[in-house]
N, C-alpha and C positions, 0 to 999 in steps of 0.2 A: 433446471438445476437450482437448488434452493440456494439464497444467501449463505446459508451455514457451510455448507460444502464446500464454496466458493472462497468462502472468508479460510477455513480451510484449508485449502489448496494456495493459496495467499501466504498464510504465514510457512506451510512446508517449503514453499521456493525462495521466500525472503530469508528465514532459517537458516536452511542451504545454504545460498549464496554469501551472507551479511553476517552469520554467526551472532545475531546481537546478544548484547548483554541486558537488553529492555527491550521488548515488543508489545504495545499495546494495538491494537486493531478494533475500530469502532464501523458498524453497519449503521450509516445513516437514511437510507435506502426510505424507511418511512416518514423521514423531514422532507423526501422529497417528491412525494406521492401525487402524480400528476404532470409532471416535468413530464417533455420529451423523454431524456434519459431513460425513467423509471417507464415508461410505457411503451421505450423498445425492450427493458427485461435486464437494463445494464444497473449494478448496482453501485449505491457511491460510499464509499469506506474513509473515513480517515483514521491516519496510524502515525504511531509515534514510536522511532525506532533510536534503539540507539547501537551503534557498531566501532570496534576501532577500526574497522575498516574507513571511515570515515574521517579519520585525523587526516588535517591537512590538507583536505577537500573542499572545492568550493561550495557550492549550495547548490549549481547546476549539478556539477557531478554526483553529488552525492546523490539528488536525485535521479542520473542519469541509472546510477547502480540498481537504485530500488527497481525504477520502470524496466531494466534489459529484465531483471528474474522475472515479470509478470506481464511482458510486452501481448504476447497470445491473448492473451485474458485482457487486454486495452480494448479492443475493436467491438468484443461481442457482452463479455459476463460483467467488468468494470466502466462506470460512465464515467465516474469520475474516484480520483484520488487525494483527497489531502496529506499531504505531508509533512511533518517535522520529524529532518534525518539530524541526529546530534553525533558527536564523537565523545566519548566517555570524559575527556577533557574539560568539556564543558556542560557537565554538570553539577 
């Protein structure tokens, strides 16, 4: 399954679930060319979301929120994720 697809599939379930009001999604997959990660086929994304689902959330959960929509895609298609979850508040 290509990155794009992936990335993809990524932001329809984050969408869904988070409704943000900002969704950036970056494939950094080629900064890491060579890594374990990359040479089982897992790709690393970082994203910048922003939800009101996220007011008054701590930094765990809010991440917890992001990982339940794309928990499937942890183990095999994502290695890793960076994350910045914000609440429209503060921006």
């Amino acid at each position: 399954m290509s990155s794009a697809s992936r990335a993809e599939r990524i932001e329809t379930r984050l969408r869904a679930a988070l409704a943000p009001t900002a969704f950036e999604l970056v494939d950094e997959s080629a900064k890491h060319a060579g890594h374990a990660g990359a040479a089982s086929g897992g790709s690393h994304f970082r994203l910048r979301i922003v939800s009101s689902r996220f007011e008054g959330l701590r930094l765990v959960m809010r991440h917890r929120l992001v990982y339940d929509s794309v928990h499937d895609m942890m183990q095999t298609e994502i290695h890793a994720l960076a994350i910045t979850a914000l609440a429209p508040s503060e921006l």
